[in-house]
Every structure is written in C-alpha cells, then in structure tokens.
N, C-alpha and C positions, 0 to 999 in steps of 0.2 A: 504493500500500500504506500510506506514512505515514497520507492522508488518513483512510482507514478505521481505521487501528486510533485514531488520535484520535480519532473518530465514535464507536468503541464503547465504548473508556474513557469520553467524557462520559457517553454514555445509562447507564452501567453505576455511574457515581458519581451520575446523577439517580436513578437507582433506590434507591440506598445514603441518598441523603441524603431521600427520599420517607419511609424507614423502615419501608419495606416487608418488608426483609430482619430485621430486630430480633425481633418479636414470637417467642415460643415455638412459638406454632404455626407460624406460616409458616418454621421452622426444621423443625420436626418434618415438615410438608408436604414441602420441597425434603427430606431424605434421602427419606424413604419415597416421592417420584417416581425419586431414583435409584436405589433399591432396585429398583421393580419394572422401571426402563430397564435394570439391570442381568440381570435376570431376563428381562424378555422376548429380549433379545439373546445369550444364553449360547451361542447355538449359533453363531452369528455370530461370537460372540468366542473361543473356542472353534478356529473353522475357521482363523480367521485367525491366534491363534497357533500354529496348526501350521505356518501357509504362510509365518509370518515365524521362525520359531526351532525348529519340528519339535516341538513341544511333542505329547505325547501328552495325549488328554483327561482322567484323572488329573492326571497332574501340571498342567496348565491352573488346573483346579478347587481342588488343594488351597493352590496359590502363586499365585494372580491372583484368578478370580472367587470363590474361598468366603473367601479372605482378606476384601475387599472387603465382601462381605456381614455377614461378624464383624465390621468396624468400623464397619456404619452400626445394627447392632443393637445394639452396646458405646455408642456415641454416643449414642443414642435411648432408650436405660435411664436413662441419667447426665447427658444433657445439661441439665435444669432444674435439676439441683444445680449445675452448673456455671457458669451463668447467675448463680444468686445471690451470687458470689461467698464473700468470708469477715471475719468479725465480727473484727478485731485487738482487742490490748488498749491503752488511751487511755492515755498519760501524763500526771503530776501537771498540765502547765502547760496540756492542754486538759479538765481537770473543773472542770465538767457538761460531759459530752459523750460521743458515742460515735464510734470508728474503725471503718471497713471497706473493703475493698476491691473494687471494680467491672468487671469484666469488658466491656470493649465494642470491636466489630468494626475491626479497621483501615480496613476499607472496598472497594477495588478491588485484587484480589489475581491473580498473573499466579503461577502454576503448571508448570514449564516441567519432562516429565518424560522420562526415558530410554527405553530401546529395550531394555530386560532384560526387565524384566517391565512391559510400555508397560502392563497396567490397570491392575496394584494401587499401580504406584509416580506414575499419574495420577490414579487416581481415592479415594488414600487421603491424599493433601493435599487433594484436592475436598471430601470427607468433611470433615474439621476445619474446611474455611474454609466450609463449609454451616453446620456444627454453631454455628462462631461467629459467623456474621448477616452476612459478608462475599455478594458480588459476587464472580464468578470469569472471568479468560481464561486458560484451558488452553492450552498450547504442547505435541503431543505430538511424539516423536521422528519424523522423515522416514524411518529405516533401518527402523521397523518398520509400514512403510506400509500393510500391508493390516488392523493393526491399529488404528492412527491412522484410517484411513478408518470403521472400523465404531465406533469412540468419538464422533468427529466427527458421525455421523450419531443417535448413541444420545442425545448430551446435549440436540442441536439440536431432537430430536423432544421430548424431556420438559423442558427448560426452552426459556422463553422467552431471545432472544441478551440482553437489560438485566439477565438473573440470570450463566446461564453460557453462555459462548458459546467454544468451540473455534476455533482459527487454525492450519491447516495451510500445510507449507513449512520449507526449510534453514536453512541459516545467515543468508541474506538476513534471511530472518522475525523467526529469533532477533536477532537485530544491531536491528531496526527496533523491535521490542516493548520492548528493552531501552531504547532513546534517550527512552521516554517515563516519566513521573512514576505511578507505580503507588502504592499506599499499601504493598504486601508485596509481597516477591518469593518464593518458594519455588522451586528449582531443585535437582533430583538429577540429578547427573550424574560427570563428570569434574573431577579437583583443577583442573587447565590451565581449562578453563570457567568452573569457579568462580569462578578469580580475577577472567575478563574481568567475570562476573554483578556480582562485588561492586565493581569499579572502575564499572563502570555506575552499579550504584543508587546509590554514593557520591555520583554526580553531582545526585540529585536529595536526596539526608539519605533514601533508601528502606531501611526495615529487611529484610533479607535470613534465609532460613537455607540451609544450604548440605548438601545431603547428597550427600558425595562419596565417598571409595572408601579406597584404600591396600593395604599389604600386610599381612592379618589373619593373625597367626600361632598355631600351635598349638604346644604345650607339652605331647611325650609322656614324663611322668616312669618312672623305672623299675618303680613301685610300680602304676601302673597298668590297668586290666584293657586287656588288651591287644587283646583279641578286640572287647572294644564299642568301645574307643576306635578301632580300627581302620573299624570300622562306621558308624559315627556319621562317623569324615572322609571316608570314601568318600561318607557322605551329602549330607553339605555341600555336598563339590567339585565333584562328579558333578552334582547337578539344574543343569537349566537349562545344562547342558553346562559348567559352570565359569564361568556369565557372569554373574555372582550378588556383588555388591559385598563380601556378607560372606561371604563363600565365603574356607574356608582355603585361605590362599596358597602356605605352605610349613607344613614340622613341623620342628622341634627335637624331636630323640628322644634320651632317654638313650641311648651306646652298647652298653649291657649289652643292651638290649631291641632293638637295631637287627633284628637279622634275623627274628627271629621276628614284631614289628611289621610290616615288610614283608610279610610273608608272608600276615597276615592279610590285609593292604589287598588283595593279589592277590588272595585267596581271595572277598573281600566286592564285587571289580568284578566276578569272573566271577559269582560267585550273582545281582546284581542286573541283570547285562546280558548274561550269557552270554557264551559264550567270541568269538564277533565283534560285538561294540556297535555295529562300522556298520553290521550288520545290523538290530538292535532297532530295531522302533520305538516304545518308548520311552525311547530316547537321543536326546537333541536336538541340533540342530544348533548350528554356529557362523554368526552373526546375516549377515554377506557375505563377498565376497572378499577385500576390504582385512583384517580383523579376520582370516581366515583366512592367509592369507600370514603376518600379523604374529607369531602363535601360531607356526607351522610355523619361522621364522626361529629364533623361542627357543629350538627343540629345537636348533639347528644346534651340532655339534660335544658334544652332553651325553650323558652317560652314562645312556640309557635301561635300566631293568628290565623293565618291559612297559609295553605301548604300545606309541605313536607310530605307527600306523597310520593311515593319514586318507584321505580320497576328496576331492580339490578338486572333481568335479563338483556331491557333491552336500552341500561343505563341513563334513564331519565330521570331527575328531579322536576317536582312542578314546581312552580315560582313560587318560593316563600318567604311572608317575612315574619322578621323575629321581634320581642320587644325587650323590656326590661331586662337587656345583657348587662352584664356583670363586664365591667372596663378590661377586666384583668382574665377573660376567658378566650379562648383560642381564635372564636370568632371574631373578635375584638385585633387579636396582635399581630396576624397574618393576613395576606391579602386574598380573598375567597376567593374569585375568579370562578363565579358559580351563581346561579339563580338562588340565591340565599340574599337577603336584604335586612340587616339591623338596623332599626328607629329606634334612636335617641330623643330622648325629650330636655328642650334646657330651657330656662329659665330667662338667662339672659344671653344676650349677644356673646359675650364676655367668655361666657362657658364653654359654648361652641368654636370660638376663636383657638380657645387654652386648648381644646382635645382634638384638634386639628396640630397646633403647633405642637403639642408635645409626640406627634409622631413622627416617621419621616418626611422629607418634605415628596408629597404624593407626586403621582403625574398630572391626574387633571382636579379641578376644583369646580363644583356647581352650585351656582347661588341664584335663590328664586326669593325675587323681595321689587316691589315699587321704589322702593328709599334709595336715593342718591347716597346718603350718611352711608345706609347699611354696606351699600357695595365699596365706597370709599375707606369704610371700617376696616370689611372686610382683606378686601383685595391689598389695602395698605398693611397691613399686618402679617398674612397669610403667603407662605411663600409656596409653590406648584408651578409646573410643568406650563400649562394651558389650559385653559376652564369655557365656561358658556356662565350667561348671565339668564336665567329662564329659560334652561336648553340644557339638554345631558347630551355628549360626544359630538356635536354636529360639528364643533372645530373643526375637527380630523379630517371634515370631508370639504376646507375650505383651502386650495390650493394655492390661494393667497399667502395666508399664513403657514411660519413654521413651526414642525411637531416638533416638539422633544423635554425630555424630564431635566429633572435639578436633582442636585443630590441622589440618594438612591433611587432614584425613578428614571435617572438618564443621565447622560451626556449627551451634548452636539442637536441637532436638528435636522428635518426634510422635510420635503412638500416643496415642490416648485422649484424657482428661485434656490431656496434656503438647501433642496437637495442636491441641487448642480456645485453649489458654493461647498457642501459636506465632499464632495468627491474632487473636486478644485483645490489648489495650492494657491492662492491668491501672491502673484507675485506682485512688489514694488518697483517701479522704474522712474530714474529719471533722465531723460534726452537732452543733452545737450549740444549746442552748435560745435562743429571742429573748427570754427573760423573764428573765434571768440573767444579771449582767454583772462581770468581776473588774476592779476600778480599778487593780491594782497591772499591770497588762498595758502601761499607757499609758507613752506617756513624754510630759517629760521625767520620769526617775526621782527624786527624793529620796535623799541617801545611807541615809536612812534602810530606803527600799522597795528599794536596791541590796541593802542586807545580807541583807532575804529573802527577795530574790532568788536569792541567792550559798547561802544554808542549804538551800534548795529544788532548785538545780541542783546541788548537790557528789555 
C-alpha cells in the first residue's frame, strides 16, 4: 500500500509541476468533467445513498448532489476573477512601483471526507482544489461504502488517476496517506481525528484545514416566533436523521416559552414524518450499529417527551426530545450527531450565554429572538464557527459565505471564494521599474540619508 500511494503522489506532483493543472481553461475543463460525472451518475448516487443512510431521493438531491452542482456552477462564474488575484496599495518606501497579490495552487492535495453526507462533503473540497489548479487524492469514508464505491468509480472514469484519483479503505489507509508529504491536507470529520490529521501533517510543515463538528446550540428567546423557530429546529435536527455536523445539538429556551415551544416541535415532527417516522421513508436512517447502540445509550435513564422509539434491525431512531438533562450527563458533554434533541430551560439570557461558553467553542450557533440587544448580546459574547439568526444550517448552503469552525470545531474555511483561497498560496508581489532607481535605499547610510529616512518612516 505505502508503495503505491508514493507512486501516485509523485505522478500526481509530475502533473502539478508539468503545469498542466494552472491554465484557466484546463481548470474550467476539470469542473465541467465533474459536473457532467456528477450528472451522469445521479442515479447511482442516489441508490447508494439510500443503501448507506436511507436517504430518500429528495433529500439526496437537495443536500449532496444539487448542492454539488451549485458549487461547480458558483466556481465557474467567478473562478477567472479569482485567478487574478488583487491590486494592494504600494507604500512610500517601494514608489515607483506596484503591489499585488497572486493566487497559486498548493499543488498535491489529499481530501479525506466523512460518511454524512460522503458526496457533497467529498466532492465540494474537490471543487475548490479543481477551481485552484491543485492535483487531488480523495480519501472517502469506508462506513458509507456503497457510496464511496460509486465516487470511486465516477472520478476514475472522468479524470485521469495524475489529476484525481480516489483510494479506498479504513483506518489502515487513512494512517498510511497521512505518513506521506502532501502539499494540503483537507479533512472533515471528527475533533478526536483531527487532532491525529494535524499531529501528522505537523510532521511534514503540511498546511491542514480541519472541519470538525461540536455541540451547535440554539438560543430560543422568549420574544420569539415560536411556531417557525420551532420548524426550522425540527428542520435542522431531523434531515439526514441528526447526523448533520451543524445540526442543533440542544436548545436553551427561555422558560416562559418552554411548553408551548415544545409543543410546536411535537406538532412540526409529526406534520413532517407523520405520527410513526420509522415508518416514512423519508426518514433516514442511522449510518451502523456501533453509531446506533451509541445514540440508544444516551437516551439511557432521560427524561423523554416523545420519541425514543427505534428498530435496531433496521437502525432507526425517531426524532426525540429530551428534557430536564442533568449538565453533567453524557448527553450533555459529547456531540450526539443523532435525532436526539435536549431543551434546556433558562431563566435568563445570562445562563444560556454561561453554558454555551463554558463549552467548546461549537461550529454553528442559532438564535431565534426579534431583539437587536438579544442578538448583539448574544453574538458579542458567544464565540462559533457560523450560525443563522431565525434559521438552523441554511448558512452552509450560502456560497457567498465561508464555512468553517474555531477552536475544536475547525480550522480554515470553504465555500466559494473562501474554498479557492483554502487551496491557494496567496503570494505577495511587488513590480518595480528596471529604469528607476532610489540611492537612499542602499546602505551604508549617511546620518545625513538616516534622518530621511527617520521623517519618511514616523
């Protein structure tokens, strides 16, 4: 195994350094081959996220393959301005002259992505590191193996293996990809992972970005609408069964609005799943049985309101929430990544602030409230990744903005823009005339050329 992934790293840095991957077109080429590999496999991709996660076709479309497709069309509108970099402005001590800044490829980039959503969170770091003139080896996840197989097979037939070439396999794999000298690493996944990822490319000076997970919480103020805000975290939690990085983890509800809030979320699972969701099919599944077990443990001893029904055969929880959790229980200090939802009730702003900051700083943050103060409170205080103001996840699908955590929840950023710049080396330049030359630059200086020197730099 080491043999070969050495073997493809070189062919894959002779490609890079052939300069094959640079030009604009041969950038605009490689997406619009993924586009249409994306396009002609939808059904494939498609079948197979139902067979790994019960994904109904809907949801498939709106959160993996049309996501996907949005950022190689966002990429391909913007990508030559992005190329050209940006004109700075030149300070006193280099006129004549002009400053700018240059965008260019890291070079051989290892992609290593999860088992949530195995296309769009593989194949939208592929995107950026196409869009910026890089080489790619994809790492997908092994638990979402019949979707890994049909990637595997989708990149392999539209690129040649010297641009991107897919490596499938466990932790072996992952462990062996890591011990080698890559120019980037990009890796979402798990905080736990992260770390081994960044102690790795430590080893070699590899710039890394890290999109990991945490406990995103939301913030139901009492001022509220309580009927959307309730809708909108049902929406969050629920897709993709809870197994959604920025998926609300818990709520902080004022206790003035506790039961009626409640009530709605009731009312908003049965409308979207009907009264048995292990029946719907389109309720998704939980990804195996280890990740099933581990959910099923957290409810152990908690205070269900509805829910908590689940089928180990055919590894489904239905949407449940929980209430009067104990700070200090399992539920509480790990991140669920599961149709499982704890309401908190606080008193005051103040409380819900404290139990936010006293954990790590999450990936996303949601705050549902009219109040200018509240959000100002809030958001000046609260430190996270990216959030929504009356809205769970919808960030994520806004290509404008970029994604990424703080502290345990991440390094670096993507999406758009912000993706091209994560796979870019932003160089510094400055241009100067050959016909032009300042003598007070030289040394040794004269006290005389010190002093205007000294009047020039104060």
């Amino acid at each position: 195994m080491k043999e070969d992934i050495q073997r493809l790293i070189s062919v894959q840095r002779q490609t890079f350094l052939s300069g094959k991957t640079l030009p604009y077109e041969a950038r605009i080429r490689a997406l619009e081959a993924l586009r249409s590999a994306v396009l002609a496999q939808e059904t494939a991709l498609k079948e197979a996220l139902h067979q790994d996660l019960g994904k109904a076709s809907g949801e498939a479309y709106v959160s993996e393959i049309g996501m996907v497709l949005k950022d190689i069309t966002y990429a391909k509108k913007h990508l030559k301005t992005w190329m050209k970099g940006e004109r700075r402005r030149t300070d006193i001590g280099n006129v004549p002259g002009k400053s700018f800044t240059s965008p260019f490829p890291y070079g051989v980039a290892l992609i290593m992505s999860p088992w949530n959503y195995p296309v769009y969170l593989t194949l939208a770091p592929l995107v950026a590191a196409l869009s910026a003139g890089n080489t790619a080896i994809v790492k997908p996840s092994e638990l979402s193996e019949n979707t890994s197989r049909v990637l595997e097979k989708m990149l392999d037939e539209a690129f040649a293996a010297s641009h991107v070439s897919v490596i499938e396999g466990g932790v072996e794999t992952a462990q062996a990809l890591l011990e080698e000298p890559f120019d980037h690493i990009f890796f979402t996944g798990s905080t736990r992972v992260g770390r081994i990822v960044m102690e790795k490319a430590a080893r070699h000076l590899t710039p890394v970005t890290l999109e990991l997970g945490g406990k995103s919480p939301c913030i139901v103020a009492a001022d509220a609408d309580l009927d959307r805000a309730a809708k909108r975290i049902v929406f969050g939690k629920c897709i993709n069964a809870g197994q959604t990085c920025v998926a609300p983890d818990y709520v902080l509800v004022d206790r003035t609005v506790e039961k009626p809030f409640i009530e709605r979320m009731m009312h908003h699972i049965r409308a979207f799943y009907g009264d048995d969701p292990l029946e719907n099919d389109a309720y998704g599944r939980i990804v195996n049985t280890h990740h099933f077990k581990r959910l099923h443990a957290l409810l152990e001893g908690q205070t269900i309101v509805t829910g908590g029904e689940n089928d180990p055969e055919r590894l489904k929880i239905a949407p449940t929430i929980v209430t009067d959790v104990d700070a200090t229980a399992p539920l509480m200090q790990e991140e669920i990544f599961g149709p499982i939802l704890p309401v908190l009730a606080f008193e005051h702003l103040d409380e819900a602030i404290a139990t936010i900051r006293s954990k790590p700083h999450p990936l996303a943050l949601y705050l549902f409230t009219r109040s200018k103060t509240v959000i100002d409170d809030v958001f000046g205080r609260c430190q996270f990744g990216g959030g929504c103001i009356n809205d769970t996840i919808m960030h994520v699908a806004n290509p404008h903005l970029p994604f990424g955590g703080v502290g345990e929840s991440g390094m670096g950023a993507y999406h758009g823009k912000a993706g091209f710049d994560t796979f870019s080396h932003l160089r510094s330049i400055v241009k100067k005339p050959a016909r032009f030359d300042i003598p007070l630059r030289y040394l040794p200086l004269s006290e005389k050329q010190e002093r205007r020197i000294r009047k020039i730099l104060k």
